[in-house]
Every structure is written in structure tokens, then in C-alpha cells.
C-alpha positions in Angstrom: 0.0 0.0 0.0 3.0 2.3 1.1 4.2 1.7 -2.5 0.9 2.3 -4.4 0.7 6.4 -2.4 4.2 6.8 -3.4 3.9 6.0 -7.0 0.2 8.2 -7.2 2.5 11.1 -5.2 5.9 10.4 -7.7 3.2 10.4 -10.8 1.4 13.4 -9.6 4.6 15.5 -9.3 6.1 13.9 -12.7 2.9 14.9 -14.5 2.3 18.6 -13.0 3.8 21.4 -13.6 7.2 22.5 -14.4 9.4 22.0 -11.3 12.4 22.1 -9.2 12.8 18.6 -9.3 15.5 18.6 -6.6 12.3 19.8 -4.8 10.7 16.9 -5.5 12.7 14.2 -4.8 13.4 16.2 -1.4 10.0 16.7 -1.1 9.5 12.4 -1.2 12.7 11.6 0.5 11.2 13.7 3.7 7.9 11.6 3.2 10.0 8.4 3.4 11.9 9.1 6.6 8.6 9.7 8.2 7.2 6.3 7.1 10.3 4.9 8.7 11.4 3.8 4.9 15.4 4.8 5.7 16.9 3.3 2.8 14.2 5.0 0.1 15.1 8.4 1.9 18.9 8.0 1.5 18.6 6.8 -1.8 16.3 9.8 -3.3 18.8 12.2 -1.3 21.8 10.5 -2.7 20.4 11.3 -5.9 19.5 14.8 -5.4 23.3 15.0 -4.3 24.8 12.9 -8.2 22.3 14.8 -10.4 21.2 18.4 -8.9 24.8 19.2 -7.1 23.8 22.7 -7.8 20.4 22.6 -6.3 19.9 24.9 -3.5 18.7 21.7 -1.5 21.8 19.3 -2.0 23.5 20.8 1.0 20.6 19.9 2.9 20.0 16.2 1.2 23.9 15.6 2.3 23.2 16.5 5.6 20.2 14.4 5.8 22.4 11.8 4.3 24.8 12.4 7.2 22.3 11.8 9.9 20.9 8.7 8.3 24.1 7.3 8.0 24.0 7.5 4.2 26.9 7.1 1.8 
């Protein structure tokens, strides 16, 4: 069920609007730490980290990295 609200969320966000989409993945990796899904959350920071570096929110998604013990 956890999976079937993500993908509605991810598809809603995909299909809106143009976006920051380092927002976005922030946006879901924030949702996933409070469903208690760790590794999710460190994996959509990590990739906020490879593939926005310049993103005003990769600082934060390294920090949050940190603090989960991330890579």
C-alpha cells in the first residue's frame, strides 16, 4: 500500500507542472523518513546529491544523508 501512495504522489509530481525537481525528490525523501522507509530516503537524497549538485537543496539532502548514516 506504502508503494501504491508513493507512486500516485511520484506520478502526480512527474505529471504537474514544471518543477524544481530537486524539490521533489526532497520533497519524497522527507515523506519516506517519516514512514520509517530509511533506505528509500537515503537513496532519493543521494540522488539529489549525483544529479542536482547545484540545487539549492543538496547541501541539505547531504546533511540528511549524514544523519541517516548515508553514503
Amino acid at each position: 500500500m506504502k508503494r501504491l501512495v508513493l507512486g500516485a504522489l511520484l506520478l502526480a509530481a512527474l505529471g504537474g507542472c514544471a518543477g524544481d525537481k530537486g524539490k521533489e525528490l526532497f520533497d519524497t525523501a522527507q515523506f519516506e523518513e517519516k514512514q520509517n522507509n530509511r533506505e528509500h530516503a537515503k537513496q532519493l537524497y543521494q540522488e539529489i546529491v549525483t544529479k542536482h549538485p547545484d540545487s539549492p537543496l543538496a547541501k541539505q539532502a547531504q546533511e540528511r544523508l549524514a544523519a541517516l548514516g548515508g553514503k
